[in-house]
C-alpha positions in Angstrom: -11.9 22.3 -15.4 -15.5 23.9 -14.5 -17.7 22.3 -12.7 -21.5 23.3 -13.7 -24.5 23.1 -10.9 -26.8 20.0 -11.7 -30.5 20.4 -11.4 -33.0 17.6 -10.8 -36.7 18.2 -10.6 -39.6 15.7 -9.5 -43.2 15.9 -9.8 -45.3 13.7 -7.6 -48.9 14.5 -7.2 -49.2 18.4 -6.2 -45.8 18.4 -5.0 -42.7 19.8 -6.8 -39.1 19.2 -5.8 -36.3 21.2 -7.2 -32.5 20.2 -6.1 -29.4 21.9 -7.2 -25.9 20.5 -6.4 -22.6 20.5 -7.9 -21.7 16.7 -8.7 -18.6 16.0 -6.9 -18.1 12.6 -5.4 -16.5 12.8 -1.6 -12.7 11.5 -1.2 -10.6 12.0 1.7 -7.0 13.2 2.6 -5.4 10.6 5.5 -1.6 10.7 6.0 0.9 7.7 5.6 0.7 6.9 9.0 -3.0 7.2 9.7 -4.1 5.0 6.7 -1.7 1.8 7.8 -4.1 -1.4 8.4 -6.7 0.2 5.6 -7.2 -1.6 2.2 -7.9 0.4 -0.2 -9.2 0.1 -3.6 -8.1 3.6 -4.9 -4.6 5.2 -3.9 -3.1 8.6 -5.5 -0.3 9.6 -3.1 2.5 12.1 -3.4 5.6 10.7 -1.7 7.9 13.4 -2.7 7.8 14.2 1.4 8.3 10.6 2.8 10.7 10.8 5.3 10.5 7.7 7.8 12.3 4.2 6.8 9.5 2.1 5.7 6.6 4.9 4.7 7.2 4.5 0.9 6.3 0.7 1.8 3.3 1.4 3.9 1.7 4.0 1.3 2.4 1.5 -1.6 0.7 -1.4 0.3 -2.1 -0.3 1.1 -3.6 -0.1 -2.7 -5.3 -4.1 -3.7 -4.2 -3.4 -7.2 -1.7 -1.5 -9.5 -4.6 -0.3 -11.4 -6.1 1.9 -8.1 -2.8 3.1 -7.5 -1.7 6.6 -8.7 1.8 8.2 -7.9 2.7 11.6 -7.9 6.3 13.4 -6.3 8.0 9.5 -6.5 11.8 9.6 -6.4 13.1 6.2 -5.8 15.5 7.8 -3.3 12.5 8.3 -0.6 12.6 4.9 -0.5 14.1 3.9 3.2 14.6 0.6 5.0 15.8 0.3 8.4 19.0 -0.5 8.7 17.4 -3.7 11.5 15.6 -4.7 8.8 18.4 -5.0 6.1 20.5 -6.8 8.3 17.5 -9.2 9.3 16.9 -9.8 6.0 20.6 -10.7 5.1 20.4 -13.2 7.7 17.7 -14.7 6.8 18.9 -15.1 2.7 22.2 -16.5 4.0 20.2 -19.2 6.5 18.1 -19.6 3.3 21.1 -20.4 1.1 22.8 -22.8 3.4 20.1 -24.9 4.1 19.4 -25.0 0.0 22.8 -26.0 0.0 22.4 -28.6 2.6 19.2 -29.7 0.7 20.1 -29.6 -2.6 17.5 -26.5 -3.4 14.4 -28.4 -1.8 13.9 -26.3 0.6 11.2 -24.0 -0.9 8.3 -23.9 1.9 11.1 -24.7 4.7 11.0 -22.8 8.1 14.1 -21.2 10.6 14.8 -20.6 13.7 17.3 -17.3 13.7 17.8 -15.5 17.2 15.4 -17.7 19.0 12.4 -17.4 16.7 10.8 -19.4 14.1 10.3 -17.8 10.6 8.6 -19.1 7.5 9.9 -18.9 3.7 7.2 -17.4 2.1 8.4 -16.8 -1.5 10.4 -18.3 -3.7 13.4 -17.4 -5.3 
């Protein structure tokens, strides 16, 4: 692709303006780590380097929609939870099952206790 110079030219009075630019829009490069807490409305990533449990997650998330988000490098096997996190989340499925069991299924916006703290369902199965 070849991008021309653009020329604008204004006359006001006496006065003439001449501007030449090349019409590029600015876009910046932030790494996996620097962009988590942004929302952004346009993503293109490559996450054929991801290396960390969880930075597949945090690139993905960031983007509001799937139609701002544009992959490049993906292989599903970058993909990495920690192991903490699996186990945490066994848990919590189990505690979910046994108190459907225990309440015949009506247990959709339910809360736990597991270790000590107090979680939230927030989805539904």
């Amino acid at each position: 692709m070849t991008i021309e110079p653009i020329t604008w030219t204004t006359n006001e009075g006496d006065s003439v303006a001449k501007r030449e630019q090349l019409p590029l829009i600015l876009a910046w490069a932030s790494s996996i780590h620097k962009c988590q807490g942004m929302t952004l409305d346009c993503l293109h990533t490559d996450l054929s380097r991801a290396f960390e449990n969880g930075m597949v997650y945090v690139a993905l998330s960031r983007v509001r929609s799937l139609e701002g988000l544009y992959l490049s490098g993906f292989d599903p096997s970058k993909i990495k939870v920690h192991p903490k996190v699996v186990q945490f989340h066994n848990k919590f499925i189990s505690e979910q099952d046994k108190e459907g069991e225990d309440d015949n299924g009506s247990n959709d916006n339910s809360s736990q206790e597991i270790d000590g703290r107090k979680y939230v369902r927030a989805y539904s199965k």
